[in-house]
Legacy VTK file of the C-alpha trace (Angstrom):
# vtk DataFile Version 3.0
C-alpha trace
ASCII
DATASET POLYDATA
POINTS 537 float
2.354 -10.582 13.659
-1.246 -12.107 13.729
-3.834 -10.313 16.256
-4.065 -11.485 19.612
-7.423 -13.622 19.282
-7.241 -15.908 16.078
-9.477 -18.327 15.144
-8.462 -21.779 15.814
-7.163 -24.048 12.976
-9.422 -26.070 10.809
-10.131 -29.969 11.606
-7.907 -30.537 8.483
-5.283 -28.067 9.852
-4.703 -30.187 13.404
-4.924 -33.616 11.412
-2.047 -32.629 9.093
-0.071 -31.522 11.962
-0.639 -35.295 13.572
0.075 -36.532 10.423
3.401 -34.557 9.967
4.422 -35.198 13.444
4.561 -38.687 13.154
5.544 -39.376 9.972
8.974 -41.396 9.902
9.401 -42.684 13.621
11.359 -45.356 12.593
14.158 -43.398 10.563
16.907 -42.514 12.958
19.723 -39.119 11.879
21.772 -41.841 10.704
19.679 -42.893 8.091
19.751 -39.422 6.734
23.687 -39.648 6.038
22.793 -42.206 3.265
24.107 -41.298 -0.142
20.590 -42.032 -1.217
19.324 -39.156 0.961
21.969 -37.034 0.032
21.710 -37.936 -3.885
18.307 -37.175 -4.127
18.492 -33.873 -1.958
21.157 -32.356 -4.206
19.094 -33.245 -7.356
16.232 -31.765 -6.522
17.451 -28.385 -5.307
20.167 -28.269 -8.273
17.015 -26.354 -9.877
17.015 -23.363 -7.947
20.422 -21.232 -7.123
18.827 -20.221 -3.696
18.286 -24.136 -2.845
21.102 -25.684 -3.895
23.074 -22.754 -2.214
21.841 -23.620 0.966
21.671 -27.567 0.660
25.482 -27.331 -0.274
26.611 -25.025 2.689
24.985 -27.475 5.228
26.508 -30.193 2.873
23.580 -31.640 1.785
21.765 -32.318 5.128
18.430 -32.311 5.970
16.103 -29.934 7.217
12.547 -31.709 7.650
13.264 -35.241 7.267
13.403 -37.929 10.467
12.077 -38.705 13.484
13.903 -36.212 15.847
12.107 -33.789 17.982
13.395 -30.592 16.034
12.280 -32.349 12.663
9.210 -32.998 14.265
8.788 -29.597 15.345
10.235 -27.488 11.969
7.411 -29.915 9.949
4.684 -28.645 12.682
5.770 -25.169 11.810
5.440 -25.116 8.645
2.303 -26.543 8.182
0.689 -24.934 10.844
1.855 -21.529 8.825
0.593 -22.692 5.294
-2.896 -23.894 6.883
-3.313 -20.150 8.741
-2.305 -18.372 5.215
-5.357 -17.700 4.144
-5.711 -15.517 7.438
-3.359 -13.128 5.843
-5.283 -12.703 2.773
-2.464 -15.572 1.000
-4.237 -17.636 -1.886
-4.285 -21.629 0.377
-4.294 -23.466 -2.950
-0.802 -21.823 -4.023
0.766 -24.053 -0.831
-1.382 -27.283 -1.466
-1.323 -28.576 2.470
-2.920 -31.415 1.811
-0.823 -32.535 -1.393
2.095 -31.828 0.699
0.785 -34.036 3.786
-0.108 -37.138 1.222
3.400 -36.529 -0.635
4.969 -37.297 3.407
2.828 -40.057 3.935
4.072 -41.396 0.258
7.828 -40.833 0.884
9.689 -44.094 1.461
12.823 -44.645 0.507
15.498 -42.361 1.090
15.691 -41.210 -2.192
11.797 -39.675 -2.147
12.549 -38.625 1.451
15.746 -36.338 -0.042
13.717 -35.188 -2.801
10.565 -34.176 -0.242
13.081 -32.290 2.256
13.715 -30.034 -1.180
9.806 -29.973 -1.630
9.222 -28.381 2.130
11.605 -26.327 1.564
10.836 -24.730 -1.259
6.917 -24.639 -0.162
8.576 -22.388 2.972
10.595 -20.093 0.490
7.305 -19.412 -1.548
5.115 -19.181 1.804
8.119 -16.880 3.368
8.117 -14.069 -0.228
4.553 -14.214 -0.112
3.663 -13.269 3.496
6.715 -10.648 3.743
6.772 -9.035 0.313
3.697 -9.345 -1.430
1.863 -12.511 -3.897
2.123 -10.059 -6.662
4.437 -7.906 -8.643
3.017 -4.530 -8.366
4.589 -3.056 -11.326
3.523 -5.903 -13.483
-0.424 -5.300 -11.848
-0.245 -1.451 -12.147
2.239 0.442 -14.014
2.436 3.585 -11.936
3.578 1.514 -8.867
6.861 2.156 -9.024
7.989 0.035 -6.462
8.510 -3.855 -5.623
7.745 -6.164 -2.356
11.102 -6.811 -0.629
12.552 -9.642 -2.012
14.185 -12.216 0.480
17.393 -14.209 0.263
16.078 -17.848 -0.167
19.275 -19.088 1.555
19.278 -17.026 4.300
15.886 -17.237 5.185
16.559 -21.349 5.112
19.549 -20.991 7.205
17.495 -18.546 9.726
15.028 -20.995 10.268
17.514 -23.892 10.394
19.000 -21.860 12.893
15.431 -20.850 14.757
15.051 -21.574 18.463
11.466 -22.030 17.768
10.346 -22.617 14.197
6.713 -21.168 14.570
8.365 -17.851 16.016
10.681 -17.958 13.290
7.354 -17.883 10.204
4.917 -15.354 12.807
8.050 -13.165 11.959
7.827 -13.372 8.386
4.786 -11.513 8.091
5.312 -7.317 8.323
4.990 -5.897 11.831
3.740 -2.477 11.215
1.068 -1.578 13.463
-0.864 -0.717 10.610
-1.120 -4.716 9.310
-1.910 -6.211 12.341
-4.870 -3.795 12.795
-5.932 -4.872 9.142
-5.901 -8.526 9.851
-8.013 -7.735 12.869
-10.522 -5.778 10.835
-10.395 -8.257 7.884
-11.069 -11.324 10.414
-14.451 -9.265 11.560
-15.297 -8.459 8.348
-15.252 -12.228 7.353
-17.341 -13.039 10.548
-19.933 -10.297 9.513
-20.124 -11.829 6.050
-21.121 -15.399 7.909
-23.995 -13.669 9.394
-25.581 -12.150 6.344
-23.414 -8.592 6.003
-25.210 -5.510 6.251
-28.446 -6.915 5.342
-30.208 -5.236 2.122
-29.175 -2.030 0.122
-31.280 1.192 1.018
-33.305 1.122 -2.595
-32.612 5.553 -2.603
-30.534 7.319 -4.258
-31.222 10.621 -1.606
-32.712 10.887 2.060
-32.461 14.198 4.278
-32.981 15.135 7.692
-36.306 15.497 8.539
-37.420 12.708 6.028
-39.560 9.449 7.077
-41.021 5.826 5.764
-39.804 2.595 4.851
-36.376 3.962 3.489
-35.342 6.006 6.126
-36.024 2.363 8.680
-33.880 0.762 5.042
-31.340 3.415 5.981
-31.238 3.029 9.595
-30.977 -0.788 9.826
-28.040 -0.383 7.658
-26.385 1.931 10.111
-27.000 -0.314 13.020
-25.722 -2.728 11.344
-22.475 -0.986 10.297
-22.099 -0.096 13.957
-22.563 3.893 13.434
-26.031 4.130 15.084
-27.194 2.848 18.611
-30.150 0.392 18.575
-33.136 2.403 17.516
-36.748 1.893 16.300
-37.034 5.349 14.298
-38.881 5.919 11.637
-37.762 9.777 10.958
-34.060 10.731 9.718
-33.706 12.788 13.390
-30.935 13.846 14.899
-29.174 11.024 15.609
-29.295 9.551 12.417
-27.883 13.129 10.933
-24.836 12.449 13.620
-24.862 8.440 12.181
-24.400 9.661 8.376
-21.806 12.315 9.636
-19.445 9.783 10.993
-20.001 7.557 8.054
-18.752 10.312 5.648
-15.978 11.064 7.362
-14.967 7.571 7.915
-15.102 7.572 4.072
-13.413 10.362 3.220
-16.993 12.695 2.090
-18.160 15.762 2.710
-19.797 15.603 5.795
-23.043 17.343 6.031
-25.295 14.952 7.344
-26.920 14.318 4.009
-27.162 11.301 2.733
-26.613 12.215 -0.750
-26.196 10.750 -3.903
-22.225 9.994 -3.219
-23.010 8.789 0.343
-25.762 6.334 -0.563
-23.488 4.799 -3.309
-20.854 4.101 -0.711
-23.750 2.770 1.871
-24.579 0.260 -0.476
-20.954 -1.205 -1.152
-21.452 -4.813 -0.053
-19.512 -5.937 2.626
-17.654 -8.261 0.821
-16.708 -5.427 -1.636
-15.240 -3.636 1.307
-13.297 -7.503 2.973
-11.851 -7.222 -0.910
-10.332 -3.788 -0.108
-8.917 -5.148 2.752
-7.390 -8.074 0.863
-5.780 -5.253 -1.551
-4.177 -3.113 1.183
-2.466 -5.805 3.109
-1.084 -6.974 0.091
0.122 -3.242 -0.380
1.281 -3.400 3.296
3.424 -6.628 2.056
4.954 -4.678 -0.616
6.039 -1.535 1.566
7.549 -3.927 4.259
10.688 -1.897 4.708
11.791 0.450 7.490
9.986 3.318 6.896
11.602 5.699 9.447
10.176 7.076 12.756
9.950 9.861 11.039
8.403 9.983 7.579
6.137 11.579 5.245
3.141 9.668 4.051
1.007 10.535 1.072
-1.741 8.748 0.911
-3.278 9.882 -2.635
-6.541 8.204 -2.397
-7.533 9.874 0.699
-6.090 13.474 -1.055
-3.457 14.241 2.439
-0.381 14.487 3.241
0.514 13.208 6.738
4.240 13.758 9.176
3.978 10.678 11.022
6.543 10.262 14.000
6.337 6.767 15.749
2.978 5.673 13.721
1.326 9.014 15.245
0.033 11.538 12.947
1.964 14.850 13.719
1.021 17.628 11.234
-1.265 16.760 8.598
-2.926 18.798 5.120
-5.193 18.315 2.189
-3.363 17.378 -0.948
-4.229 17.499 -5.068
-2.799 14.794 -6.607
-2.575 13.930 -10.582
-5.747 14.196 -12.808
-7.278 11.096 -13.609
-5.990 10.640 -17.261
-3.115 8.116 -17.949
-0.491 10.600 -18.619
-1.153 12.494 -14.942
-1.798 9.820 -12.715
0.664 10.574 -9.274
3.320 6.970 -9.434
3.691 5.702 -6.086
6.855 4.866 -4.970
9.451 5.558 -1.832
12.208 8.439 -1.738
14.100 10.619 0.837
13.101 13.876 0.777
16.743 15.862 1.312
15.700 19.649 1.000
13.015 22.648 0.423
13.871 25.314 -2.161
12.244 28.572 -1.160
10.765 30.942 -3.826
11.429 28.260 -6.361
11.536 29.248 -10.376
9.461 26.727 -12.243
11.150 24.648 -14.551
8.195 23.783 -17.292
9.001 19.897 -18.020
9.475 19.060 -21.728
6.094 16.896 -22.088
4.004 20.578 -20.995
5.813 22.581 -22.934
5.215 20.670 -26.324
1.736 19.572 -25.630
0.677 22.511 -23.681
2.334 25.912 -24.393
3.930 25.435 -27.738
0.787 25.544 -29.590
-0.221 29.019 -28.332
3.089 30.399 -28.955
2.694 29.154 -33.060
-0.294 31.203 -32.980
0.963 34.127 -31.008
4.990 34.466 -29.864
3.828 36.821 -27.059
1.421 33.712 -25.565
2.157 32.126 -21.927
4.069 35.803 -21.238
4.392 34.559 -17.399
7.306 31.652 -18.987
10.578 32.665 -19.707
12.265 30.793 -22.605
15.445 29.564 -22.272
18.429 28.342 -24.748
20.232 25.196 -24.424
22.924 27.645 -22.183
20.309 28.840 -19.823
20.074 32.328 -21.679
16.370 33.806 -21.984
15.822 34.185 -25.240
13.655 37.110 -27.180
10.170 35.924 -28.375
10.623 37.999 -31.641
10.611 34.717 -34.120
8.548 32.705 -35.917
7.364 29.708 -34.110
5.329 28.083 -36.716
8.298 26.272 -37.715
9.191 24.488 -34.865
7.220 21.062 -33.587
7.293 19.037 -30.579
10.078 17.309 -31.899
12.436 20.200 -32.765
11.703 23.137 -30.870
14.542 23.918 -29.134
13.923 25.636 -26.056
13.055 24.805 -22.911
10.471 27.531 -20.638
11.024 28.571 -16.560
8.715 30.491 -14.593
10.530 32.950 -12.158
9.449 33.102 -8.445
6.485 34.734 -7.391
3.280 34.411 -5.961
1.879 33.263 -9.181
4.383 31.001 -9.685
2.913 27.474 -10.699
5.083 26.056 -7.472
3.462 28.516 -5.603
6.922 29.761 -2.846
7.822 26.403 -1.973
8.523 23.226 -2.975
9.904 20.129 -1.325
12.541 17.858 -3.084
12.875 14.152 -2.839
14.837 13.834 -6.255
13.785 10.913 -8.210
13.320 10.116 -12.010
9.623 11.078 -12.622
10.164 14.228 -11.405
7.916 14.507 -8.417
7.777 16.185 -5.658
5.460 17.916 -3.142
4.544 21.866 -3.424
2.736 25.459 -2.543
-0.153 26.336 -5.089
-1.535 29.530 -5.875
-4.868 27.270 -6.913
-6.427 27.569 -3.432
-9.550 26.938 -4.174
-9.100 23.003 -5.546
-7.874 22.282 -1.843
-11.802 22.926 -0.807
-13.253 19.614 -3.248
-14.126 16.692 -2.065
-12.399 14.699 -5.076
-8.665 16.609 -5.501
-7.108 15.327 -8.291
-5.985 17.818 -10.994
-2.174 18.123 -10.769
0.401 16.855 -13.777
1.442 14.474 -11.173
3.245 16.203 -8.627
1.466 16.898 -4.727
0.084 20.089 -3.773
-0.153 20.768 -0.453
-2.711 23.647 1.103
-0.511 24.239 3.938
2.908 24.633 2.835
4.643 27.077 5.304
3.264 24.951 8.072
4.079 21.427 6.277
8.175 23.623 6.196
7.559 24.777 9.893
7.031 21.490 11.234
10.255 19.961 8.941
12.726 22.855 10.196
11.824 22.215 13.744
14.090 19.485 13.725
16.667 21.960 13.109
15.876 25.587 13.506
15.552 26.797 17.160
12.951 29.352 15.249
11.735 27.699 11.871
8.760 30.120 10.980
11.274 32.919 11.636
14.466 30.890 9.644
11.618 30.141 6.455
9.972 33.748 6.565
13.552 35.230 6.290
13.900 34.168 3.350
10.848 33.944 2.022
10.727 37.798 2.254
13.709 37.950 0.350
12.109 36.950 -3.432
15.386 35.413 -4.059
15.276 31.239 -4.847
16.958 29.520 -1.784
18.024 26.007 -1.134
17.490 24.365 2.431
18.850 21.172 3.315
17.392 19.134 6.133
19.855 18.149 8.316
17.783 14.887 8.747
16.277 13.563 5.586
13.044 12.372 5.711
11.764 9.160 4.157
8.803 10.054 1.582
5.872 7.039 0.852
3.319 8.424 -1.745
0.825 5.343 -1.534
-2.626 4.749 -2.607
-4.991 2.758 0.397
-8.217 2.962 -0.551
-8.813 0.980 2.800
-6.930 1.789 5.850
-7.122 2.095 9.901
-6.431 5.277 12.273
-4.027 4.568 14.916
-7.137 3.658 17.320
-8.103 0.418 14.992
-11.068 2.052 13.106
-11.357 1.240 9.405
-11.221 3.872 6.922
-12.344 3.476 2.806
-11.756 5.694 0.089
-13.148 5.984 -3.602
-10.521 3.958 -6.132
-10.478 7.250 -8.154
-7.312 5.542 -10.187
-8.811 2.027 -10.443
-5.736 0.722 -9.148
-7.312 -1.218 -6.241
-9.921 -3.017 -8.461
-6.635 -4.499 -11.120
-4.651 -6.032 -8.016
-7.951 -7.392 -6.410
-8.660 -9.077 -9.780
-4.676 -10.364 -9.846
-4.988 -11.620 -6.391
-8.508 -13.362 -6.887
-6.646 -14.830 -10.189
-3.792 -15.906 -8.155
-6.367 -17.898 -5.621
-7.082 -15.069 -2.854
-10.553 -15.979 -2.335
-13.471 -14.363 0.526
-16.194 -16.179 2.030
-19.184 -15.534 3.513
-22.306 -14.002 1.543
-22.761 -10.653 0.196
-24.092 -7.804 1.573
LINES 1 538
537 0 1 2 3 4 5 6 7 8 9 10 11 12 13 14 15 16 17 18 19 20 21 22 23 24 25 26 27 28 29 30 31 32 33 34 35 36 37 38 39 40 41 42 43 44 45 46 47 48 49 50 51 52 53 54 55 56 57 58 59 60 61 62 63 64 65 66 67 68 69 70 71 72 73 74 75 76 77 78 79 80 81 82 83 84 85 86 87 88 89 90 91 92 93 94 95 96 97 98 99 100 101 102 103 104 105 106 107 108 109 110 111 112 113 114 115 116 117 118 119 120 121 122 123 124 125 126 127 128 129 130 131 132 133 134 135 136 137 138 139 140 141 142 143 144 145 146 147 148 149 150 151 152 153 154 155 156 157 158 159 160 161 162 163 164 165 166 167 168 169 170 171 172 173 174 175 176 177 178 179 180 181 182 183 184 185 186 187 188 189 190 191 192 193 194 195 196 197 198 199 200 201 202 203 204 205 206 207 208 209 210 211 212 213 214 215 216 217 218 219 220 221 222 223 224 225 226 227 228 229 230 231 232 233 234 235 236 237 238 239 240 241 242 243 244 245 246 247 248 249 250 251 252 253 254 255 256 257 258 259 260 261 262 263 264 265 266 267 268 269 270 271 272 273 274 275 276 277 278 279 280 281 282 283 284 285 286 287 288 289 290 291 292 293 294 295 296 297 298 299 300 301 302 303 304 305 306 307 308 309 310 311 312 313 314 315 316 317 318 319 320 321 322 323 324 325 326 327 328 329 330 331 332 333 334 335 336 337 338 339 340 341 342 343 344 345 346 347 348 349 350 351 352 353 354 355 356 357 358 359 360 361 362 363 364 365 366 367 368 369 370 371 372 373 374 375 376 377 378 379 380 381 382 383 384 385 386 387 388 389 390 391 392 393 394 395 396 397 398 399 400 401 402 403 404 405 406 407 408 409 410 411 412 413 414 415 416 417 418 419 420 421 422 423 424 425 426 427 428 429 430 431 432 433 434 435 436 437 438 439 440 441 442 443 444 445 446 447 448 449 450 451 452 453 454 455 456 457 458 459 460 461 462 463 464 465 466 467 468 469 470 471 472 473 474 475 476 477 478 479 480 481 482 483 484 485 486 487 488 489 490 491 492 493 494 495 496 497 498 499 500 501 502 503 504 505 506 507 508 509 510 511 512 513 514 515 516 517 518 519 520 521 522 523 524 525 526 527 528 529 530 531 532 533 534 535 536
């Protein structure tokens, strides 16, 4: 769903529409039975299974072509809805309005009419993927995205709009209708405004200012502000007060420390340009497009570039806590995909995966058997074994054990852990590395999500179910003994990266692209044709 207040279409936009709305007056439904027609129609779709699917259900017939008022209206539609793509981020050139108005005008005889109903309809099939599931492939963009846009039924989505009360109703529903898209479009359409009018005006040329500090960069620094819309009209020369509050709400708007200070960090992300930020737009509604599914009422989101992990119940935020996610290294990177988290396990042994074992631990135990005492290891049967041997002789390729950590408070898991089984062996859990939960930048797991509140993050899941969950968790907790707990409800789990996103009031929030992620699918969308206007700054 577009916002409310849209801009209105181009001069080009409303002439195609004439254009399209009057094209064949003089060919009557009858015409359309022609062989011709029909000939033509069933050769051009004979290409593509989804097409010729359709065209052969409805036996061949028409969708765009002729004179009639639904005709009329369906062409209208259409290229009303490629004309306004651009206003959800869409690359225009990929739809070619104007090639497709000229290739009306040029149709004829029956046989180029049949052959242009195929042409509109495949321009709607390609419009329809890209505004509901994405322009891209993710995985093909970034390999740790393991996920893919929703892909639509070509025939169905023909036979929906075929079947449409009101074509332009029938595309405005194409497009996702999370909250959290349509208050991206709104925020993308100011930032493209903002651009027109210059940006931000110039960079503050500083790498550091504090409170208390005056001169020409401090009124650098406060213009920019103003113009950003986090300080009131002011003609200050002095970082004061209000300037100290200004800087505050900046940082926490982008996800820094916020002191007040405009340090180092801060004063980098000050000077990102304002098209920079209208291109991190353009990135997350294209991930918005690829997680256009039903996400639950109730669902866990992970959004790793921020570093928390949110319970949101009806697009409200109900429990939230700081997260560490992977390192930064190719091998520890957090994937993001989609799963359904189905239980907790409680005191929960540590089961060292094969690639840390190998890499990590089996070099100290060549050097010393009694290394890494903490880890059991275990025999193909589960049996601990003794660690009187010589290890020298085994490798990463043939050393046959496999190593578990036991519950305890030092347990690597920390006493909980939260399951959402899936194939990269993921899933969200307690840490007895408290301290990494107070850095600004939290990335330093293998890959799995550590989460600083746990028992609360459990509490607030086994409310659903428990009459008393802190007592129900404690329970067992106090018993040292691993215990399985099933939700009764499973909860749908999103670990995404947004390095731009909005709270639930509108306002626009940016992260750092720690991963780099964001900057590969802008540079696949600007190849694809997603383009920005406006000037820098």
């Amino acid at each position: 769903m577009l916002p409310a207040a849209l801009p209105s279409l181009t001069k080009f936009s409303r002439a195609a529409i004439l254009s399209a709305a009057f094209l064949f007056p003089n060919i009557s439904t009858a015409d359309l039975s022609f062989t011709g027609f029909r000939q033509a129609v069933a050769e051009a779709a004979a290409r593509d299974e989804a097409l010729s699917s359709f065209y052969r259900t409805h036996d061949f017939e028409g969708v765009w072509i002729g004179a009639s008022d639904i005709a009329q209206e369906r062409r209208n539609a259409l290229i009303t809805a490629l004309s306004e793509a651009p206003l959800h981020g869409l690359p225009a050139a990929r739809y070619d309005v104007e090639g497709l108005v000229a290739q009306l005008r040029a149709a004829r005889t029956t046989a180029d009419q049949g052959a242009m109903d195929v042409t509109l309809s495949r321009a709607l099939l390609q419009y329809a993927q890209d505004v509901h599931g994405g322009v891209l492939d993710a995985s093909s963009v970034v390999s740790a995205i393991k996920r893919e846009g929703p892909e639509l039924d070509g025939a169905e989505v023909l036979a929906g709009f075929m079947a449409a009360s009101s074509p332009s109703a029938y595309l405005r529903g194409l497009a996702p209708s999370s909250p959290e898209y349509t208050r991206l479009l709104r925020q993308k359409l100011a930032l493209e405004g903002l651009i027109a009018t210059g940006g931000w005006g110039p960079s503050v040329p500083v790498s550091t200012l504090r409170p208390g500090a005056e001169g020409p960069q401090v009124v650098a620094l406060r213009n920019r502000l103003m113009a950003m819309g986090y300080l009131e009209r002011s003609v200050t020369r002095q970082y004061d007060d209000a300037m100290t509050r200004a800087i505050q709400a900046f940082q926490t708007a982008h996800g820094l420390t916020s002191d007040g200070v405009a340090g180092e960090g801060t004063m980098r992300a000050i000077n990102v340009s304002a098209a920079s930020r209208l291109e991190q737009v353009l990135v997350a509604l294209e991930r918005e497009r690829w997680l256009n599914i039903d996400r639950g009422d109730r669902h866990i989101w992970v959004n790793m570039a921020d570093f928390y992990a949110n319970i949101i119940d009806d697009d409200r935020v109900t429990f939230t806590t700081r997260a560490v996610i992977g390192a930064v290294d190719a091998d520890r990177e957090s994937p993001e995909f989609s799963d359904v988290m189905t239980h907790m396990v409680i005191n929960p042994s540590w089961n060292v995966p094969r690639s840390i074992t190998v890499n990590e631990y089996l070099p100290g135990l060549r050097r010393n058997p009694g290394a890494h005492g903490h880890l059991q290891l275990l025999d193909s049967r589960g049996r601990v074994v003794s660690r009187n041997q010589d290890f020298s002789q085994y490798t990463a390729s043939n050393f046959p054990y496999r190593m578990r950590q036991p519950p305890s408070r030092s347990n690597a898991l920390g006493l909980v852990k939260f399951m959402f089984p899936n194939q990269w062996n993921i899933y969200l859990h307690d840490t007895p590395a408290q301290s990494l939960f107070q850095r600004e930048v939290r990335a330093f797991s293998h890959g799995c999500i550590r989460l600083d509140d746990p028992f609360d993050f459990a509490y607030h899941l086994l409310a659903a179910q428990e009459a008393d969950p802190v007592g129900f968790f404690q329970a067992r907790l106090r018993s040292g003994s691993e215990s399985r707990v099933n939700l009764d409800e499973p909860v749908q789990v999103h670990l995404v990266y947004r390095t731009a996103f909005t709270t639930v009031e509108g306002d626009l929030q940016f992260r750092a692209d720690i991963y780099g992620r964001d900057a590969l699918i802008w540079r696949a969308l600007s190849a694809a044709g997603v383009v920005i206007g406006g000037v820098q700054g």
